[in-house]
PQR file of N, CA, C, O and H, with PARSE charges and radii, in Angstrom:
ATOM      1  N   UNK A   1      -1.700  -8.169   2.837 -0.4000 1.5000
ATOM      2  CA  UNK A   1      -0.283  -7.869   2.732 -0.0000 2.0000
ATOM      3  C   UNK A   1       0.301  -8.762   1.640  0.5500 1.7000
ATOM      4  O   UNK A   1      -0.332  -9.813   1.536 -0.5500 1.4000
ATOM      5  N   UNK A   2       1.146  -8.666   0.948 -0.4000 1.5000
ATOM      6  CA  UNK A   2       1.546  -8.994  -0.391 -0.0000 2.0000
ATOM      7  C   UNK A   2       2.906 -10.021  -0.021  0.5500 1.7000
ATOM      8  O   UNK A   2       3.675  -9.629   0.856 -0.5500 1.4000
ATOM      9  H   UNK A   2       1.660  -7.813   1.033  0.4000 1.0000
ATOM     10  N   UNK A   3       3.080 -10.878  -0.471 -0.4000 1.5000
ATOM     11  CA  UNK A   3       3.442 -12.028   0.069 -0.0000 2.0000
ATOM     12  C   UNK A   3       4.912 -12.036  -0.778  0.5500 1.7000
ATOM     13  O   UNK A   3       5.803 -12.883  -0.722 -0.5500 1.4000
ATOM     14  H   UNK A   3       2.455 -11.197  -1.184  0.4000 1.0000
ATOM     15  N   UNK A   4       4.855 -10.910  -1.507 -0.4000 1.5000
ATOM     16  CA  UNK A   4       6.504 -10.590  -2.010 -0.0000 2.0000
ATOM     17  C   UNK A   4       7.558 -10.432  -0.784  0.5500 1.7000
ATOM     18  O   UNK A   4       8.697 -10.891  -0.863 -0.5500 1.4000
ATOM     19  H   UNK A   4       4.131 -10.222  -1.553  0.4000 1.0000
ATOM     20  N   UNK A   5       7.063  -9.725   0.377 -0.4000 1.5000
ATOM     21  CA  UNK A   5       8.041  -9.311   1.621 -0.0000 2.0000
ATOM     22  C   UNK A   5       8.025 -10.945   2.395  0.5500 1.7000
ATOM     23  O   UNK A   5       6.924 -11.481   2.521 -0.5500 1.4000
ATOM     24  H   UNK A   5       6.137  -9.351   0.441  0.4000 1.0000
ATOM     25  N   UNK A   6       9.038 -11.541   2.796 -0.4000 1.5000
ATOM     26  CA  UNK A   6       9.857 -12.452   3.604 -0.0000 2.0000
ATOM     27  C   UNK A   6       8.756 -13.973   2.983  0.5500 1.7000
ATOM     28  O   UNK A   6       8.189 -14.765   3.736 -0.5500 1.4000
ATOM     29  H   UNK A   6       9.932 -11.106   2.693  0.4000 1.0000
ATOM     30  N   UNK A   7       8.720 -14.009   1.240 -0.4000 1.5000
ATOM     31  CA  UNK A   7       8.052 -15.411   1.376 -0.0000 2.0000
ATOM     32  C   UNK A   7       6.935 -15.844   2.056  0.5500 1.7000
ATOM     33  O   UNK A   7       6.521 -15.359   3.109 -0.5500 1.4000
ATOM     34  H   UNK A   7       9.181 -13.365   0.628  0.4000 1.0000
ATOM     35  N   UNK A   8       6.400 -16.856   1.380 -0.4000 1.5000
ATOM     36  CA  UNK A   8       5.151 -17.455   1.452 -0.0000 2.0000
ATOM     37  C   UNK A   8       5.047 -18.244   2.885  0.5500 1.7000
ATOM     38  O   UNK A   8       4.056 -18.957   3.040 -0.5500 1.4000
ATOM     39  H   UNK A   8       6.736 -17.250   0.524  0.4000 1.0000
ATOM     40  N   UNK A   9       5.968 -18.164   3.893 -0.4000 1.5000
ATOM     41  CA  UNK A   9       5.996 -19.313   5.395 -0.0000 2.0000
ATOM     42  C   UNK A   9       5.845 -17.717   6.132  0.5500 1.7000
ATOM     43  O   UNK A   9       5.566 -17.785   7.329 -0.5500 1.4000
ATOM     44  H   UNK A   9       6.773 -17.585   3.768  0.4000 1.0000
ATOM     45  N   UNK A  10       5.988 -16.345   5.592 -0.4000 1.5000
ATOM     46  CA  UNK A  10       5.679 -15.674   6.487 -0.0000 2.0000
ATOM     47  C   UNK A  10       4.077 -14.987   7.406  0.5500 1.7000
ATOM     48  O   UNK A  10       3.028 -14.886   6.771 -0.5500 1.4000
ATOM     49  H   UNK A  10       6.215 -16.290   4.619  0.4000 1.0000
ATOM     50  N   UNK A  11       4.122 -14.755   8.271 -0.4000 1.5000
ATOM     51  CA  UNK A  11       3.128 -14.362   9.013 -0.0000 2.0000
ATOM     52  C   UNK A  11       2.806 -12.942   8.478  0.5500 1.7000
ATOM     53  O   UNK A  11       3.742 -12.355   7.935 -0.5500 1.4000
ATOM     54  H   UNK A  11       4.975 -14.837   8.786  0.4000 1.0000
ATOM     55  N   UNK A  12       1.296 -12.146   8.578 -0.4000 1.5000
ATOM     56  CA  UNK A  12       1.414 -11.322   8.102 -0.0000 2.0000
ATOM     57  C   UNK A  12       1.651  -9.925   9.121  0.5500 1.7000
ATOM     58  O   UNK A  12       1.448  -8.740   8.854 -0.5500 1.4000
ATOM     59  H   UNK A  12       0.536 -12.623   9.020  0.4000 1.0000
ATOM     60  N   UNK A  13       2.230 -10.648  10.561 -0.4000 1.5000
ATOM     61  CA  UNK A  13       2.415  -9.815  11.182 -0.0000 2.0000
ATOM     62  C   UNK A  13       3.895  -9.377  10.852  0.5500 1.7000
ATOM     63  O   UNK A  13       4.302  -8.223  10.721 -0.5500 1.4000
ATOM     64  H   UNK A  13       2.394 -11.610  10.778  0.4000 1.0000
ATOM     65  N   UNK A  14       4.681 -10.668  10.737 -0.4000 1.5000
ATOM     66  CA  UNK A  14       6.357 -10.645  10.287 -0.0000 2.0000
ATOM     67  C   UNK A  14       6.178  -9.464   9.270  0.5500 1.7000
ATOM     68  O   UNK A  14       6.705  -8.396   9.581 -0.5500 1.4000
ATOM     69  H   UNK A  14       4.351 -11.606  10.844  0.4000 1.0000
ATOM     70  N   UNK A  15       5.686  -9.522   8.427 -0.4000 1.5000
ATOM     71  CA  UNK A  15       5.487  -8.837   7.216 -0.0000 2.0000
ATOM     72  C   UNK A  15       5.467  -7.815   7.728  0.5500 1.7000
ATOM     73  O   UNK A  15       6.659  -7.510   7.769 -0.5500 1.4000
ATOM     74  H   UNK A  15       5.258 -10.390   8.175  0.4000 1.0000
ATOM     75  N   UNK A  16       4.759  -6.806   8.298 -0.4000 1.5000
ATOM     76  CA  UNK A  16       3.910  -5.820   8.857 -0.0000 2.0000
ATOM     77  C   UNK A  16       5.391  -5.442   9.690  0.5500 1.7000
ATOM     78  O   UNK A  16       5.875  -4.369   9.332 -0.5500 1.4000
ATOM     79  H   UNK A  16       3.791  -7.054   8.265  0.4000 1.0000
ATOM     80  N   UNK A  17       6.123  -6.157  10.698 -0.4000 1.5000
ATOM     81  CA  UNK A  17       6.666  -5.484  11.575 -0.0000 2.0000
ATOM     82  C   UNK A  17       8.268  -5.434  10.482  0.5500 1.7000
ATOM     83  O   UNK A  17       9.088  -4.547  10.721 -0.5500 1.4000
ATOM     84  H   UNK A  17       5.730  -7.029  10.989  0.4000 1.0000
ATOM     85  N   UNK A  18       8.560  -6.539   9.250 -0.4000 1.5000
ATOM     86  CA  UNK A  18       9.934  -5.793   8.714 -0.0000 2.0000
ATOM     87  C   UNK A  18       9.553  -4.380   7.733  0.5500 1.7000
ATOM     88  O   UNK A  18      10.205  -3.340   7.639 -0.5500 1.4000
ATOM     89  H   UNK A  18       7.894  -7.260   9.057  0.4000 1.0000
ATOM     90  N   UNK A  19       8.544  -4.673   7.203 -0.4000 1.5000
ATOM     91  CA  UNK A  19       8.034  -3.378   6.247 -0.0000 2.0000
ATOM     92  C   UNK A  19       7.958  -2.105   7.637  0.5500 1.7000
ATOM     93  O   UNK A  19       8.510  -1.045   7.341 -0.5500 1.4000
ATOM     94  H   UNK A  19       8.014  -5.517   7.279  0.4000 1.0000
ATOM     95  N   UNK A  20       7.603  -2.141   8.440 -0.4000 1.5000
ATOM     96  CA  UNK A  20       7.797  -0.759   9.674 -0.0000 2.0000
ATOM     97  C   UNK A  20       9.248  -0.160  10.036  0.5500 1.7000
ATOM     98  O   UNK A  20       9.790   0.945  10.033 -0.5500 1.4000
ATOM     99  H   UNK A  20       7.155  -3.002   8.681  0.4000 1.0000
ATOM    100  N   UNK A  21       9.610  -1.606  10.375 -0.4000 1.5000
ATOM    101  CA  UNK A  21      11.288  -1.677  10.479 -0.0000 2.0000
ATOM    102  C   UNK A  21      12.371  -1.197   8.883  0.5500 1.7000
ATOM    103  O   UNK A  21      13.574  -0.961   8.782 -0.5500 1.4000
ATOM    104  H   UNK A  21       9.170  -2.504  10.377  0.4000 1.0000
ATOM    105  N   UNK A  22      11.778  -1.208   8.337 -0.4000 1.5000
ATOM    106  CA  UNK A  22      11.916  -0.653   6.887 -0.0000 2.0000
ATOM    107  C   UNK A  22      11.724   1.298   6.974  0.5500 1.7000
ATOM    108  O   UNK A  22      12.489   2.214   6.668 -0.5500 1.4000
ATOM    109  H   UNK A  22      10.800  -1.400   8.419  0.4000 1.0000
ATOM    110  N   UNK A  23      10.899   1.275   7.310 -0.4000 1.5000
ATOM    111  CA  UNK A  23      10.044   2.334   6.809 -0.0000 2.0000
ATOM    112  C   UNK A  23      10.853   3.417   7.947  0.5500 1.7000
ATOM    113  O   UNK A  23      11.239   4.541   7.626 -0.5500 1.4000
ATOM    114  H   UNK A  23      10.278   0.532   7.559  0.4000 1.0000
ATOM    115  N   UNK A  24      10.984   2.919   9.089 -0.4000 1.5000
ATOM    116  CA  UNK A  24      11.526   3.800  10.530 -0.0000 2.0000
ATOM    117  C   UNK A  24      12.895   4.017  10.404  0.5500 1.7000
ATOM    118  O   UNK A  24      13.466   4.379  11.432 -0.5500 1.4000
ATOM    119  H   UNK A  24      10.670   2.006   9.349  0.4000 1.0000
ATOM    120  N   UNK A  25      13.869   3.823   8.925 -0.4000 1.5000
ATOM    121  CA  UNK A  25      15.096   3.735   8.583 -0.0000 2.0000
ATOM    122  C   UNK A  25      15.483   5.660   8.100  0.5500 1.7000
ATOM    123  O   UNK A  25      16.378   6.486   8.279 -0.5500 1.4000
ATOM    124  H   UNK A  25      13.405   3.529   8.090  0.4000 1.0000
ATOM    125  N   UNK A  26      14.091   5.556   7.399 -0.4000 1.5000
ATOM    126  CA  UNK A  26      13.633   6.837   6.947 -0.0000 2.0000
ATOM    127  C   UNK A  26      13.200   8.207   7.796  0.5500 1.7000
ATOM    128  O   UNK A  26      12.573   8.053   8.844 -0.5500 1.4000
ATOM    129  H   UNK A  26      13.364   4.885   7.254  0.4000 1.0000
ATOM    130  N   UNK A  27      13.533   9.524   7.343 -0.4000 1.5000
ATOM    131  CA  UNK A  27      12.391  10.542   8.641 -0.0000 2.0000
ATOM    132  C   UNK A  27      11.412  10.833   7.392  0.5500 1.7000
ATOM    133  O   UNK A  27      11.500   9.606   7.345 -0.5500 1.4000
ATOM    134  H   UNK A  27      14.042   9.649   6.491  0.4000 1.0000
ATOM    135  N   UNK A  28      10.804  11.115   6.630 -0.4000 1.5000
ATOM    136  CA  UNK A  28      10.373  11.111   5.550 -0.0000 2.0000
ATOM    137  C   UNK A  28       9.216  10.129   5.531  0.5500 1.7000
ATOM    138  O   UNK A  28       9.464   9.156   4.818 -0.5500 1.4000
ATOM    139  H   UNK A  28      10.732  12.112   6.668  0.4000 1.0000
ATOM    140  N   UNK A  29       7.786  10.098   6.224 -0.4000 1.5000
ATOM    141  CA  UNK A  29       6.873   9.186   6.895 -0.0000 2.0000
ATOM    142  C   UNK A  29       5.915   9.183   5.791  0.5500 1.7000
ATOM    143  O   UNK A  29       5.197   8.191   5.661 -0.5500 1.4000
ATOM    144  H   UNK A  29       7.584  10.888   6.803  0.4000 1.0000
ATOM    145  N   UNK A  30       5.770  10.560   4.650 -0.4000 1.5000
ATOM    146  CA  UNK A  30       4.710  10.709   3.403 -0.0000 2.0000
ATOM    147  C   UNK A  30       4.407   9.291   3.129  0.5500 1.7000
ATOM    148  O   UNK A  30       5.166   8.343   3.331 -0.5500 1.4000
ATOM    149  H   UNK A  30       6.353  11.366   4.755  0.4000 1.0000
ATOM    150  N   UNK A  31       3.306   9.256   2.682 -0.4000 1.5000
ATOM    151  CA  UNK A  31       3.082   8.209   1.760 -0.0000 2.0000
ATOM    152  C   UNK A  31       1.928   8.441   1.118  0.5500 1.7000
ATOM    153  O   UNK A  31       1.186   9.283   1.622 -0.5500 1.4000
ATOM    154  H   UNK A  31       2.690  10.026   2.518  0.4000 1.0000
ATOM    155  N   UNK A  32       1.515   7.781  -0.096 -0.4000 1.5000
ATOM    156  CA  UNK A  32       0.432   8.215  -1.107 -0.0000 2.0000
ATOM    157  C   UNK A  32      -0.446   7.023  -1.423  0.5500 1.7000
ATOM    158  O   UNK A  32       0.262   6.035  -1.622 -0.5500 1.4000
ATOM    159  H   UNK A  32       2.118   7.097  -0.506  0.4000 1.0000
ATOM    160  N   UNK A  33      -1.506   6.813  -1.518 -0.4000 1.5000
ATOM    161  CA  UNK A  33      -2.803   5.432  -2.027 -0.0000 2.0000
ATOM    162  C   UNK A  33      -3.228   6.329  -3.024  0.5500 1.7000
ATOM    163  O   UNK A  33      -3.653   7.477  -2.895 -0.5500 1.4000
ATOM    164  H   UNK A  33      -2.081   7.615  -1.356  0.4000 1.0000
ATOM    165  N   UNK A  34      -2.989   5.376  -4.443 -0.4000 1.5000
ATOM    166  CA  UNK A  34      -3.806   6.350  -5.703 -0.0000 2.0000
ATOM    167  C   UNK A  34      -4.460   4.482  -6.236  0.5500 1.7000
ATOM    168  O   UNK A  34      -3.977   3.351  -6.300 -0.5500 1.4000
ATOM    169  H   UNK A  34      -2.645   4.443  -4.547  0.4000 1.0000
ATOM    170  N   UNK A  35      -5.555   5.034  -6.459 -0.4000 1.5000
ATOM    171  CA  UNK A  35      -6.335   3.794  -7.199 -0.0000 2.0000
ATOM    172  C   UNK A  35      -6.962   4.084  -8.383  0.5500 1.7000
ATOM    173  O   UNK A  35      -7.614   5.128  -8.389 -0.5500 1.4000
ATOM    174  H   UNK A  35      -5.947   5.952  -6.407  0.4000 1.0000
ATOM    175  N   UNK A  36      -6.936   3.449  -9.361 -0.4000 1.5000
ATOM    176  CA  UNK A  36      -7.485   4.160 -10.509 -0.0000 2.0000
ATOM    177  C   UNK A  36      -8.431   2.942 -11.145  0.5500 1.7000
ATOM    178  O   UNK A  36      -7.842   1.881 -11.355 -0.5500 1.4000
ATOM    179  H   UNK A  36      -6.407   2.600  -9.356  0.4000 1.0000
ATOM    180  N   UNK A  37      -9.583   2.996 -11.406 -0.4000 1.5000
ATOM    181  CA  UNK A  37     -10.262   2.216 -11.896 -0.0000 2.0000
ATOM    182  C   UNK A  37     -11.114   2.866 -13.474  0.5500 1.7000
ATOM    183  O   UNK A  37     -11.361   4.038 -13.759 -0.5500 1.4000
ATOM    184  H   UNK A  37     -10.061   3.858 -11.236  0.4000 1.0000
ATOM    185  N   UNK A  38     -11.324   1.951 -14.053 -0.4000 1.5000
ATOM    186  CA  UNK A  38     -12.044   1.692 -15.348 -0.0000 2.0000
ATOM    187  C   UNK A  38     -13.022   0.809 -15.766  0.5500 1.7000
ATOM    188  O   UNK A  38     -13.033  -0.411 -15.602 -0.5500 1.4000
ATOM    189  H   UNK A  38     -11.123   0.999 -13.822  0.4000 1.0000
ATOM    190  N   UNK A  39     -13.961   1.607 -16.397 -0.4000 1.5000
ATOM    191  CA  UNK A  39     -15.175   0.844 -16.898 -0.0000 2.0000
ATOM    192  C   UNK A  39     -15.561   1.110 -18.204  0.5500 1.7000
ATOM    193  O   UNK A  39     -15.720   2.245 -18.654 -0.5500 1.4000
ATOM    194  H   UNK A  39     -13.952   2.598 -16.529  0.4000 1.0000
ATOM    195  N   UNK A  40     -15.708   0.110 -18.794 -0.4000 1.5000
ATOM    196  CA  UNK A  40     -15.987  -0.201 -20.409 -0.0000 2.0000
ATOM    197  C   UNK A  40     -17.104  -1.154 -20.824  0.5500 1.7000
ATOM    198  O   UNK A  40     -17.013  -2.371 -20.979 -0.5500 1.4000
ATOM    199  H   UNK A  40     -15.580  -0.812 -18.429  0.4000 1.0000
ATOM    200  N   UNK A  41     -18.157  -0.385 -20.973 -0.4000 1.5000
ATOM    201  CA  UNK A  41     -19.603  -1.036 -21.402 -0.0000 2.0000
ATOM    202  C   UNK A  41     -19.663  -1.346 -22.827  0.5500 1.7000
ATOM    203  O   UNK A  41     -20.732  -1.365 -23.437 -0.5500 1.4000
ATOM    204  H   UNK A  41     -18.231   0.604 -20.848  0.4000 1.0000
ATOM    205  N   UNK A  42     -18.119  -1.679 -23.566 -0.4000 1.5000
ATOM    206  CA  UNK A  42     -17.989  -1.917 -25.189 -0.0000 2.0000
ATOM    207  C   UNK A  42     -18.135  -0.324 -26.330  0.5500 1.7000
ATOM    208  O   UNK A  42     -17.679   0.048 -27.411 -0.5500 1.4000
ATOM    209  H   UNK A  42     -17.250  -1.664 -23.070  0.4000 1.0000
ATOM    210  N   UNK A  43     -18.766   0.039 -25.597 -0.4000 1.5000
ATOM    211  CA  UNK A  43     -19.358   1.586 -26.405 -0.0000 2.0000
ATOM    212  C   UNK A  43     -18.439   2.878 -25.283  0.5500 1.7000
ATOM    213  O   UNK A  43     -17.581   3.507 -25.903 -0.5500 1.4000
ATOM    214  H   UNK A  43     -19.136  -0.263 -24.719  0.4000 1.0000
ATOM    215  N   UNK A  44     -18.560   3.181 -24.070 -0.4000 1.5000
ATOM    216  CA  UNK A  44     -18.514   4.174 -23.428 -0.0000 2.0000
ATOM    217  C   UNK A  44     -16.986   3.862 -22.259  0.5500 1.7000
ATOM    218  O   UNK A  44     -16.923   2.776 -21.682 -0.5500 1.4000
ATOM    219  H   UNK A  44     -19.257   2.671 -23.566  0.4000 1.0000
ATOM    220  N   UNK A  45     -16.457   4.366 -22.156 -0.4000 1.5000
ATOM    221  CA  UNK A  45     -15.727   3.907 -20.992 -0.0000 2.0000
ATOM    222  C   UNK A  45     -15.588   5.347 -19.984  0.5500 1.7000
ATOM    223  O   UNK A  45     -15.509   6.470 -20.483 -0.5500 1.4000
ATOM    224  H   UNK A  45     -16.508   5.248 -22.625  0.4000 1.0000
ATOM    225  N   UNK A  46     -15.574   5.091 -18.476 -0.4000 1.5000
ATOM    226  CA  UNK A  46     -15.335   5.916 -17.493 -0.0000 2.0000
ATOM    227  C   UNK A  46     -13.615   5.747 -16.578  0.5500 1.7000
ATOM    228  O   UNK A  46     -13.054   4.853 -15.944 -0.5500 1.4000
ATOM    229  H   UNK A  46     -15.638   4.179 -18.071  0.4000 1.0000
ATOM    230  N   UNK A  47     -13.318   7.041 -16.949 -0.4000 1.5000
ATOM    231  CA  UNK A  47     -11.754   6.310 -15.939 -0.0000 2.0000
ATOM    232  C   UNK A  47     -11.913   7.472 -14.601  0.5500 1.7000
ATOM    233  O   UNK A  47     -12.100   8.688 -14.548 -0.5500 1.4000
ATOM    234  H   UNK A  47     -13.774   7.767 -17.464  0.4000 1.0000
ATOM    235  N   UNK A  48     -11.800   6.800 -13.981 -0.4000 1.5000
ATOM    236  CA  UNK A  48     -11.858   7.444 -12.430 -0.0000 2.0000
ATOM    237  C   UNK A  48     -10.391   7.129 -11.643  0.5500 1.7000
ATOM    238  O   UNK A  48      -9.825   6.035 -11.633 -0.5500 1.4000
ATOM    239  H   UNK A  48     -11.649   5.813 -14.025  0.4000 1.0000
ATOM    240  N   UNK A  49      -9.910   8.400 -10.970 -0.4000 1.5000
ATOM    241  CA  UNK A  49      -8.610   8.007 -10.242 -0.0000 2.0000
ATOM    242  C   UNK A  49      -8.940   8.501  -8.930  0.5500 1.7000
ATOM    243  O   UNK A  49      -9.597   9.541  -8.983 -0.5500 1.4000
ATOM    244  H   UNK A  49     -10.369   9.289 -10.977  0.4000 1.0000
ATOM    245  N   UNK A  50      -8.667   8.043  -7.654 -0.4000 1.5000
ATOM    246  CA  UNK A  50      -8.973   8.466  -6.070 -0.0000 2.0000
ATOM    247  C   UNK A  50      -7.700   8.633  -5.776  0.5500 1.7000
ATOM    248  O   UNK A  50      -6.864   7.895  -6.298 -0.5500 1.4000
ATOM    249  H   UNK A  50      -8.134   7.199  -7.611  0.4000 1.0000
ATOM    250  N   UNK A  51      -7.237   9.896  -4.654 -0.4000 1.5000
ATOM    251  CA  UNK A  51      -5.754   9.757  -4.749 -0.0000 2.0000
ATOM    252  C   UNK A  51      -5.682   9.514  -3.310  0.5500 1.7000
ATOM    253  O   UNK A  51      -6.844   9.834  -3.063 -0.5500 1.4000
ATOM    254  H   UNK A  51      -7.916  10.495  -4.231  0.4000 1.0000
ATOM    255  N   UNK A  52      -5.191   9.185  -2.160 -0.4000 1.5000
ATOM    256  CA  UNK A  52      -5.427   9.607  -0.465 -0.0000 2.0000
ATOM    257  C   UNK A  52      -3.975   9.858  -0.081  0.5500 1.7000
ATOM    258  O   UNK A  52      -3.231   8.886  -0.206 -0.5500 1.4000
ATOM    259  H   UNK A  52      -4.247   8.925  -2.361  0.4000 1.0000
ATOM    260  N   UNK A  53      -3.402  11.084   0.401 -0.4000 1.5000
ATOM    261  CA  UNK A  53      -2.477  11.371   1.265 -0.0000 2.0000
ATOM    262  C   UNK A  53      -2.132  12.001   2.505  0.5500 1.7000
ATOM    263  O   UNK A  53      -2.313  13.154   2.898 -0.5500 1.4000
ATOM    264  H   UNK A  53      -4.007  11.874   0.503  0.4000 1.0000
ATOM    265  N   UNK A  54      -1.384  10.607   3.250 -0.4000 1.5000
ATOM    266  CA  UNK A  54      -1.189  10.698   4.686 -0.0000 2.0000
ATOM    267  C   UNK A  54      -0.029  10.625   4.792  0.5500 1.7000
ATOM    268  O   UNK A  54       0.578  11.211   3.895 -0.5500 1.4000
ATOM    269  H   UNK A  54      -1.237   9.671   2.931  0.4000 1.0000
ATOM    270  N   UNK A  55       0.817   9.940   5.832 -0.4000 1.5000
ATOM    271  CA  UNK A  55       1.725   9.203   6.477 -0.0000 2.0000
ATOM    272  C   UNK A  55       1.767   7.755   6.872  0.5500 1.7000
ATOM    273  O   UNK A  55       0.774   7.049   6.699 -0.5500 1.4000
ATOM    274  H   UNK A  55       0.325   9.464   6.560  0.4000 1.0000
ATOM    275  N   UNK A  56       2.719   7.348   7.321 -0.4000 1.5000
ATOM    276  CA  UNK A  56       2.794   5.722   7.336 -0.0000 2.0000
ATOM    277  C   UNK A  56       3.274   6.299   9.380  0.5500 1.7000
ATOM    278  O   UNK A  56       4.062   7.085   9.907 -0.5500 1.4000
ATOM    279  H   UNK A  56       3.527   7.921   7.461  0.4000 1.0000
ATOM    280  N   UNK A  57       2.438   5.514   9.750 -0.4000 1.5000
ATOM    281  CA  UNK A  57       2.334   5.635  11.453 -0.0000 2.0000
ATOM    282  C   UNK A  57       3.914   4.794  12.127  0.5500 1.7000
ATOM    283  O   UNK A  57       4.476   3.873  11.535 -0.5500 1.4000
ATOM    284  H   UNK A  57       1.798   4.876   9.322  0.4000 1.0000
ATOM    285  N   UNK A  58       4.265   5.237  13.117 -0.4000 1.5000
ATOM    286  CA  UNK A  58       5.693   4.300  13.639 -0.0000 2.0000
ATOM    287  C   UNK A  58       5.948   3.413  14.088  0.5500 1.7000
ATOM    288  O   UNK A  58       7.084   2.975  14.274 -0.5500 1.4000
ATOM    289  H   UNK A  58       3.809   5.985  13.598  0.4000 1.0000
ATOM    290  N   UNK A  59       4.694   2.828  14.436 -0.4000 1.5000
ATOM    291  CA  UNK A  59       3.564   1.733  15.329 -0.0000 2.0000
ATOM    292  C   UNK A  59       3.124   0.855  14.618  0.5500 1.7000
ATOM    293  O   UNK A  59       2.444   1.429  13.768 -0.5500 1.4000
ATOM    294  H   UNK A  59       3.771   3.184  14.285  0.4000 1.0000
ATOM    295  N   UNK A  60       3.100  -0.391  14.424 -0.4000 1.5000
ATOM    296  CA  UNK A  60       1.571  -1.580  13.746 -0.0000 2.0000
ATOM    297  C   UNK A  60       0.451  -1.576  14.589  0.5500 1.7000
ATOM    298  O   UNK A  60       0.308  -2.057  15.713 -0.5500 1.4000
ATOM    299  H   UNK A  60       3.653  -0.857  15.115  0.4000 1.0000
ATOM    300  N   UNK A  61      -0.269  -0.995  13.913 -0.4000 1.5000
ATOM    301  CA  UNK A  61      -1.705  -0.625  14.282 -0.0000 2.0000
ATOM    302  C   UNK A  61      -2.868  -1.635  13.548  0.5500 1.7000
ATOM    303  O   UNK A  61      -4.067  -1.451  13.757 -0.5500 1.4000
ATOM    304  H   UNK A  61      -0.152  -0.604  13.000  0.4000 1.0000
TER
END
Protein backbone atom coordinates (compact mmCIF):
# COMPACT_ATOMS: atom_id res chain seq x y z
CA UNK A 1 0.00 0.00 0.00
CA UNK A 2 1.54 3.32 -0.98
CA UNK A 3 2.37 5.41 1.85
CA UNK A 4 1.00 8.66 0.03
CA UNK A 5 -2.61 7.88 1.92
CA UNK A 6 -2.50 9.18 5.84
CA UNK A 7 1.61 9.44 6.04
CA UNK A 8 4.40 7.44 6.95
CA UNK A 9 3.07 6.67 11.12
CA UNK A 10 0.19 5.01 9.24
CA UNK A 11 -0.78 1.33 9.53
CA UNK A 12 -1.46 -0.38 6.43
CA UNK A 13 -4.65 -1.39 7.67
CA UNK A 14 -5.59 2.55 8.43
CA UNK A 15 -4.69 2.89 4.89
CA UNK A 16 -6.82 0.06 3.58
CA UNK A 17 -9.91 0.97 5.74
CA UNK A 18 -9.79 5.19 4.66
CA UNK A 19 -9.11 4.23 0.90
CA UNK A 20 -12.62 1.75 1.35
CA UNK A 21 -14.19 4.50 3.24
CA UNK A 22 -13.24 6.54 0.19
CA UNK A 23 -14.26 4.31 -2.33
CA UNK A 24 -18.02 3.40 -0.53
CA UNK A 25 -18.71 7.36 -1.10
CA UNK A 26 -19.16 6.20 -4.69
CA UNK A 27 -21.95 3.46 -6.39
CA UNK A 28 -19.63 3.14 -9.30
CA UNK A 29 -17.31 -0.01 -7.73
CA UNK A 30 -15.35 -0.48 -11.61
CA UNK A 31 -11.95 -0.46 -11.30
CA UNK A 32 -9.06 -1.30 -13.79
CA UNK A 33 -5.07 -2.92 -13.10
CA UNK A 34 -3.18 -2.18 -16.46
CA UNK A 35 0.62 -2.98 -16.19
CA UNK A 36 2.76 -2.42 -18.93
CA UNK A 37 6.22 -3.63 -19.06
CA UNK A 38 9.34 -3.32 -21.41
CA UNK A 39 12.33 -5.00 -22.49
CA UNK A 40 15.35 -3.72 -24.32
CA UNK A 41 18.27 -6.09 -25.13
CA UNK A 42 20.12 -2.68 -26.77
CA UNK A 43 19.12 -4.06 -30.34
CA UNK A 44 15.33 -5.40 -29.96
CA UNK A 45 12.78 -4.18 -27.55
CA UNK A 46 9.33 -6.03 -26.50
CA UNK A 47 6.42 -3.87 -25.00
CA UNK A 48 3.80 -5.93 -23.42
CA UNK A 49 0.60 -4.40 -21.68
CA UNK A 50 -1.80 -6.85 -19.23
CA UNK A 51 -5.00 -5.09 -18.59
CA UNK A 52 -7.40 -6.86 -15.50
CA UNK A 53 -11.01 -5.64 -14.97
CA UNK A 54 -13.07 -6.07 -11.90
CA UNK A 55 -14.51 -4.14 -9.05
CA UNK A 56 -13.18 -2.84 -5.80
CA UNK A 57 -15.13 -5.22 -3.02
CA UNK A 58 -17.11 -3.14 0.08
CA UNK A 59 -15.24 -5.16 2.61
CA UNK A 60 -11.15 -5.28 3.46
CA UNK A 61 -10.44 -8.52 2.50
Amino acid sequence: MTHRFLGDAATDRMRNEYLNNEVNKHEDRSAQVVCNLVYYDGEQEIIGEGILNGFISKECR
